[in-house]
N, CA, C and O atoms as CSV, one atom per row, in Angstrom:
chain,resi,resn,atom,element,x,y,z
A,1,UNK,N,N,16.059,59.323,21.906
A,1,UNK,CA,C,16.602,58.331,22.818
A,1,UNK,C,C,17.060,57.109,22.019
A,1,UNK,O,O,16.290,56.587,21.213
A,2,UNK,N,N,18.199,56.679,22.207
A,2,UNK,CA,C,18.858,55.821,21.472
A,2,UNK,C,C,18.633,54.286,22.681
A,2,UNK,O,O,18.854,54.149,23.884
A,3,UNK,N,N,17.957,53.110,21.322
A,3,UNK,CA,C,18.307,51.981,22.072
A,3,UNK,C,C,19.068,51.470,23.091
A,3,UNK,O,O,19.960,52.291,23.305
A,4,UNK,N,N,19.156,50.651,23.733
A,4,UNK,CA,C,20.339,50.148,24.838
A,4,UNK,C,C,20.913,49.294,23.749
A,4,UNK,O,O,22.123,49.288,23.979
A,5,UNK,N,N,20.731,48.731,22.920
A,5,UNK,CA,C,21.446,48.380,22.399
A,5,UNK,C,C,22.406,48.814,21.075
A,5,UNK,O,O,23.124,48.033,20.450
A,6,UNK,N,N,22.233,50.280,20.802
A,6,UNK,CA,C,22.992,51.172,20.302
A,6,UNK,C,C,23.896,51.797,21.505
A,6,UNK,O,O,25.122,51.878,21.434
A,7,UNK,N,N,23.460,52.041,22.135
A,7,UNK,CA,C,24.494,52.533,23.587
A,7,UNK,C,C,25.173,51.982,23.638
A,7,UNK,O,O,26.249,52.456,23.271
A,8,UNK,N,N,25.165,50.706,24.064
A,8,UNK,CA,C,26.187,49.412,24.155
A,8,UNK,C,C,27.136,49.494,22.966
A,8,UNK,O,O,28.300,49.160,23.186
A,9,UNK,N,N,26.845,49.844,21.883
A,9,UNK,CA,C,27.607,49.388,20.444
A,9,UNK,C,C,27.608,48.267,20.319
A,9,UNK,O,O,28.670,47.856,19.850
A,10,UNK,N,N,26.545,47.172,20.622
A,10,UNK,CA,C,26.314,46.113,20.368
A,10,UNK,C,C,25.325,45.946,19.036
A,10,UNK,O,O,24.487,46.777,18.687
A,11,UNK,N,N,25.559,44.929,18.502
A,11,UNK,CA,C,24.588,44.654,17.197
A,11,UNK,C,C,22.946,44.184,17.242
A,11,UNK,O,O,22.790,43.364,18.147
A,12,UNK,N,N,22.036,44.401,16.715
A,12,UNK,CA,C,20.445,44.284,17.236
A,12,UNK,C,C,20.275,42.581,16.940
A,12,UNK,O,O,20.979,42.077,16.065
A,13,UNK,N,N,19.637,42.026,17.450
A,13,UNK,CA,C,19.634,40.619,17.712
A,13,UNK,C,C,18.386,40.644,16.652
A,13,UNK,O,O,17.782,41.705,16.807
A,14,UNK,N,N,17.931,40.027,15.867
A,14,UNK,CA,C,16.511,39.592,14.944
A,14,UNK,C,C,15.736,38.178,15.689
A,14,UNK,O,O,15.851,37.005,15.333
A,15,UNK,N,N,14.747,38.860,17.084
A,15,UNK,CA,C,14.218,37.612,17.497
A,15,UNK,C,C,13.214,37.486,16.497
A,15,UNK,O,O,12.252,36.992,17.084
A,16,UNK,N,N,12.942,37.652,15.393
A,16,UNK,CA,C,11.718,37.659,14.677
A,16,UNK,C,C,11.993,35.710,14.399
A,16,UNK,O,O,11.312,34.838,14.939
A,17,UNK,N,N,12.674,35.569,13.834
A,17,UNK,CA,C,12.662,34.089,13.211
A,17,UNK,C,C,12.273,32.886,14.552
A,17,UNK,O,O,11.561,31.883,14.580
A,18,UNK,N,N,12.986,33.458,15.399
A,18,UNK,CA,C,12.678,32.500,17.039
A,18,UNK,C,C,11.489,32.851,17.369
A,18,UNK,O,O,11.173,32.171,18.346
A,19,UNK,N,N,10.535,33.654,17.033
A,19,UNK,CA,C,9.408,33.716,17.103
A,19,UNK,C,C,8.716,33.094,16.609
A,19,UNK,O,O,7.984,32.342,17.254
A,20,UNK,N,N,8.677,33.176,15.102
A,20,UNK,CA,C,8.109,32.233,14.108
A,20,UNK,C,C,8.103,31.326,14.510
A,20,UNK,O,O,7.039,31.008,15.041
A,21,UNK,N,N,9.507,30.068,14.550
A,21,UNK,CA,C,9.668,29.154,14.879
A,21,UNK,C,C,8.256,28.576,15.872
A,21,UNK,O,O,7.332,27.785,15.677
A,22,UNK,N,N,8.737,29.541,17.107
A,22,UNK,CA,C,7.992,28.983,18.560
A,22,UNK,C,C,6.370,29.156,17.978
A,22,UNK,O,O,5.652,28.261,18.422
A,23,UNK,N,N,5.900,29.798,17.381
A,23,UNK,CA,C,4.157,29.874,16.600
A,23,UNK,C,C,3.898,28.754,15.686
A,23,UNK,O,O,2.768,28.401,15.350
A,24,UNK,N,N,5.289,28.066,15.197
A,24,UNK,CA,C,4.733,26.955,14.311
A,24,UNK,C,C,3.505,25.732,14.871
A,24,UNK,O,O,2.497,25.494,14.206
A,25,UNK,N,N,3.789,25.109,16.071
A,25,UNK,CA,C,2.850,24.220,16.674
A,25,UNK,C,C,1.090,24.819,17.123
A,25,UNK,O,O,0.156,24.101,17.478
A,26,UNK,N,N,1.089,26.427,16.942
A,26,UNK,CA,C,-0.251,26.858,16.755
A,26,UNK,C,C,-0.973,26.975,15.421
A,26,UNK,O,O,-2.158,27.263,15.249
A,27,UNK,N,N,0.149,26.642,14.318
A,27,UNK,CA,C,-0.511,26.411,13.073
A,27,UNK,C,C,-0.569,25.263,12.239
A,27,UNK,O,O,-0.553,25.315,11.010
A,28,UNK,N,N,-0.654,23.945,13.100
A,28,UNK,CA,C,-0.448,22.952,12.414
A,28,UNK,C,C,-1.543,22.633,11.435
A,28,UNK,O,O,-1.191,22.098,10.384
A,29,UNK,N,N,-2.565,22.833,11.586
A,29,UNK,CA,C,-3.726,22.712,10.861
A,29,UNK,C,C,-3.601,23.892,9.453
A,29,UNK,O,O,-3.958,23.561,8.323
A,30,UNK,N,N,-3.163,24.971,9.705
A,30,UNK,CA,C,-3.394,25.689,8.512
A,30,UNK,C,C,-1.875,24.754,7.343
A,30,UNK,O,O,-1.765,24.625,6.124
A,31,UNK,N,N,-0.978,24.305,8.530
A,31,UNK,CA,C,0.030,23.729,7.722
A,31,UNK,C,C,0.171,22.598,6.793
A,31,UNK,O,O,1.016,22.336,5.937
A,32,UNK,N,N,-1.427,21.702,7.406
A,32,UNK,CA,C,-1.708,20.176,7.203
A,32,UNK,C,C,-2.738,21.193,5.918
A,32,UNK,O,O,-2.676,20.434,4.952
A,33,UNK,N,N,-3.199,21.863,5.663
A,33,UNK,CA,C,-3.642,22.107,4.861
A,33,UNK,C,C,-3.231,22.739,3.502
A,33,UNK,O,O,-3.798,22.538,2.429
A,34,UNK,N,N,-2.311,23.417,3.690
A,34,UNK,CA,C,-1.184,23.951,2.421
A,34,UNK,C,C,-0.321,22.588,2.091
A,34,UNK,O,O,-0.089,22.289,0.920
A,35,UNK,N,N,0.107,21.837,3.107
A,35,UNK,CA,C,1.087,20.526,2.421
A,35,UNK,C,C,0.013,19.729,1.626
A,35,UNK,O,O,0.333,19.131,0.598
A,36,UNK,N,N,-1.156,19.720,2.063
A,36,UNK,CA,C,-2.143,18.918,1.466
A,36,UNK,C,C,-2.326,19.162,-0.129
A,36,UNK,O,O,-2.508,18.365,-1.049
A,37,UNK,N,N,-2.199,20.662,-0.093
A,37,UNK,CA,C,-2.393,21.306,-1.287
A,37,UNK,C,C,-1.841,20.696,-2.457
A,37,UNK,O,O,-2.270,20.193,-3.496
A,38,UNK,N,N,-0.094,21.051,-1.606
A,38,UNK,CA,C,0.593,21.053,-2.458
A,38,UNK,C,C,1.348,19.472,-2.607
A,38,UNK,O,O,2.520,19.390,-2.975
A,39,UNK,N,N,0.580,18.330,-2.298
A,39,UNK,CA,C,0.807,17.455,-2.369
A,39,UNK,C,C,-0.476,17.326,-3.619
A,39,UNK,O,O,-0.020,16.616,-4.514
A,40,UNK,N,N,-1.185,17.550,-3.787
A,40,UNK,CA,C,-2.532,17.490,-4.779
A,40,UNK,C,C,-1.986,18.295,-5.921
A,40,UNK,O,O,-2.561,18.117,-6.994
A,41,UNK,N,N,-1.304,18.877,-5.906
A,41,UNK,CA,C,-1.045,20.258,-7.215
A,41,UNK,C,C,0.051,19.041,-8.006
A,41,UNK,O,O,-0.140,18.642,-9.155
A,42,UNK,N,N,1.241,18.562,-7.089
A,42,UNK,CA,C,2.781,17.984,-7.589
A,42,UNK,C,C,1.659,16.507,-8.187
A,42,UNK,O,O,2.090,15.971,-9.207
A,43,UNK,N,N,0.419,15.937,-7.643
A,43,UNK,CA,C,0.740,15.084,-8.168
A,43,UNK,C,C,-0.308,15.225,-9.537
A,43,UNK,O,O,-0.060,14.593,-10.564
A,44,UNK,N,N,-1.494,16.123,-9.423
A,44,UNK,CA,C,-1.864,16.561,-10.946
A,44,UNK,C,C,-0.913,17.339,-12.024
A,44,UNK,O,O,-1.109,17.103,-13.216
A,45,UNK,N,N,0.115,18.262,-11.640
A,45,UNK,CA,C,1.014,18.643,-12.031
A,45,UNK,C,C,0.711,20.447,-12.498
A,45,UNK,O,O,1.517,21.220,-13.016
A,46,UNK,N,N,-0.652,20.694,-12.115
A,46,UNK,CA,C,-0.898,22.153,-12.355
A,46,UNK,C,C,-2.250,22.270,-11.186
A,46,UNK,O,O,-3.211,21.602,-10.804
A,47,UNK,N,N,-1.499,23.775,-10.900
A,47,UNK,CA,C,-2.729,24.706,-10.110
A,47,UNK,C,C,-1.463,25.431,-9.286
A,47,UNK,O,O,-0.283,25.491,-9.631
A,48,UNK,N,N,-2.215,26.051,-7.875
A,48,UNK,CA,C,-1.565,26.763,-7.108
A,48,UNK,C,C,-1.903,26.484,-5.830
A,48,UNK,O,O,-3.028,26.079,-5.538
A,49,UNK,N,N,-1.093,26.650,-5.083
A,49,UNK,CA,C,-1.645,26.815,-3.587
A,49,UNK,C,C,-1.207,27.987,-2.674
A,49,UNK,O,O,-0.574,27.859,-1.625
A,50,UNK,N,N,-1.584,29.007,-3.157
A,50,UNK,CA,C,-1.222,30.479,-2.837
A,50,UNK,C,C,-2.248,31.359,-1.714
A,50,UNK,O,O,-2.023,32.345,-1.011
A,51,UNK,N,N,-3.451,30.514,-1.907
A,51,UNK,CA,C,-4.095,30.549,-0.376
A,51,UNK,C,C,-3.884,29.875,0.495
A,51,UNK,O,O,-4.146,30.401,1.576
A,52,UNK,N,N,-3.422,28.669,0.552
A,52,UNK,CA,C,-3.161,28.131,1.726
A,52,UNK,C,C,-2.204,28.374,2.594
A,52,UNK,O,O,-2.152,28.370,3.824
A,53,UNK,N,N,-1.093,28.688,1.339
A,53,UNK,CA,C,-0.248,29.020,2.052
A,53,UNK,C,C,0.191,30.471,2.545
A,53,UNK,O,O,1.196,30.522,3.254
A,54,UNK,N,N,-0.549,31.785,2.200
A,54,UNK,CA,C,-1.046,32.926,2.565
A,54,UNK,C,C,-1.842,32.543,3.800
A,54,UNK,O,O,-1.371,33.089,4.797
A,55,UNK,N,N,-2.849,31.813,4.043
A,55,UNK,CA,C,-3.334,31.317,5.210
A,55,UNK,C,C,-2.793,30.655,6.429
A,55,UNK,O,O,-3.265,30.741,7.563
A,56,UNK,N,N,-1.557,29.864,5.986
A,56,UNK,CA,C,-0.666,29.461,6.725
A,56,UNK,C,C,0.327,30.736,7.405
A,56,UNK,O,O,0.528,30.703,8.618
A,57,UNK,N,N,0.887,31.771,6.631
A,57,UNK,CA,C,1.786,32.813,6.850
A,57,UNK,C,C,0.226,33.892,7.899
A,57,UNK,O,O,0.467,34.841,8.645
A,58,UNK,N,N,-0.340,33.673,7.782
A,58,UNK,CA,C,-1.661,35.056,8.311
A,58,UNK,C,C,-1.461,34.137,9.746
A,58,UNK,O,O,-1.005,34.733,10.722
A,59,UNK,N,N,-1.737,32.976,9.845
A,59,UNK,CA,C,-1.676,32.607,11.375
A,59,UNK,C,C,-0.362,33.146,12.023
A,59,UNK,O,O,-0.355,34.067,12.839
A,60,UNK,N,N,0.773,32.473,11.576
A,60,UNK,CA,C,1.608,32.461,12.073
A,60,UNK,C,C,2.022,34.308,12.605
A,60,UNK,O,O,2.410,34.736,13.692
A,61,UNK,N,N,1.718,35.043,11.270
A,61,UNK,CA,C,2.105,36.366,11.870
A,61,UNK,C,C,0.652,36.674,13.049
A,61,UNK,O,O,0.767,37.413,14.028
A,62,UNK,N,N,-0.097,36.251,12.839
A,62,UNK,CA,C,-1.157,36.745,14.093
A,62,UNK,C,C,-0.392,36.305,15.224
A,62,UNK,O,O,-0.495,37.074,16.180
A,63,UNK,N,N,0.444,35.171,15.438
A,63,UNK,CA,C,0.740,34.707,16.808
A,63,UNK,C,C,1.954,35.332,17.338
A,63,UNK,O,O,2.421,35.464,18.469
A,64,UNK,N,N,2.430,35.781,15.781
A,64,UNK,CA,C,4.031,36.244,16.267
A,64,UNK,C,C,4.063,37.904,16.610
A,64,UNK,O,O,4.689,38.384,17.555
A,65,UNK,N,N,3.332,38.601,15.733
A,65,UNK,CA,C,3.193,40.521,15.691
A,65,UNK,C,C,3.176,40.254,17.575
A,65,UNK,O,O,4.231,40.373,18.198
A,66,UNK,N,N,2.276,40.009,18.066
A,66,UNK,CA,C,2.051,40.415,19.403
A,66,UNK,C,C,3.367,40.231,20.373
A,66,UNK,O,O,3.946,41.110,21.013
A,67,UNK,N,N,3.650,38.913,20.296
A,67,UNK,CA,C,5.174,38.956,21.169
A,67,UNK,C,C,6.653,39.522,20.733
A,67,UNK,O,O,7.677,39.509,21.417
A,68,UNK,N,N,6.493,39.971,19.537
A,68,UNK,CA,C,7.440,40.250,18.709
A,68,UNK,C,C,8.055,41.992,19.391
A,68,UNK,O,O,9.155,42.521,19.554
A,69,UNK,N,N,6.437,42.427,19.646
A,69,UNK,CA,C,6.066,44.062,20.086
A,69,UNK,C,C,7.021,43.858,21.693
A,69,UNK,O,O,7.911,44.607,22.096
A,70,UNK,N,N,6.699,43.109,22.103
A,70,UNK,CA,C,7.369,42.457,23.454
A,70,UNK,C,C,9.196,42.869,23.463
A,70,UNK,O,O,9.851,43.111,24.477
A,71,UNK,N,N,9.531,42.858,22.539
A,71,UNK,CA,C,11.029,42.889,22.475
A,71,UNK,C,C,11.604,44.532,21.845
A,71,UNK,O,O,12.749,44.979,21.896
A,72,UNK,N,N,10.262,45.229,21.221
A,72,UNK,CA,C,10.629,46.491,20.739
A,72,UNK,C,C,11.010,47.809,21.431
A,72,UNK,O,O,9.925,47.998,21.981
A,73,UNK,N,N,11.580,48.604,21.715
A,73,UNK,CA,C,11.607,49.369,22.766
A,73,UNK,C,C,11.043,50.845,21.721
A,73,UNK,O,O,10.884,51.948,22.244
């Protein structure tokens, strides 16, 4: 069974990013915490902040996978 939107011969829309977007205000805290980071790294001038901001990306896809499924046929 072919999409409705292969039927159509219309092109597939990528709501993934408008998703993201709309999940940003549920991760402000993991966000205040990676800028924090990486405001501490720029001004010692070495380290990483590759958990925080892995921690920041883990929220955001927790909020987004679920509504994302919403749009899949």
């Amino acid at each position: 069974m072919l999409a409705s939107w292969m039927e159509a011969g219309e092109d597939p829309v990528d709501v993934m990013p408008e998703i993201r977007k709309a999940c940003e205000p549920k991760c402000v805290e993991s966000f205040k915490l990676y800028r924090a980071c990486v405001d501490r790294i720029t001004a010692k001038g070495d380290g990483a902040c590759d958990g925080q901001y892995f921690d920041y990306l883990k929220c955001i896809d927790k909020c987004s996978v679920p509504q994302l499924f919403k749009h899949l046929k």
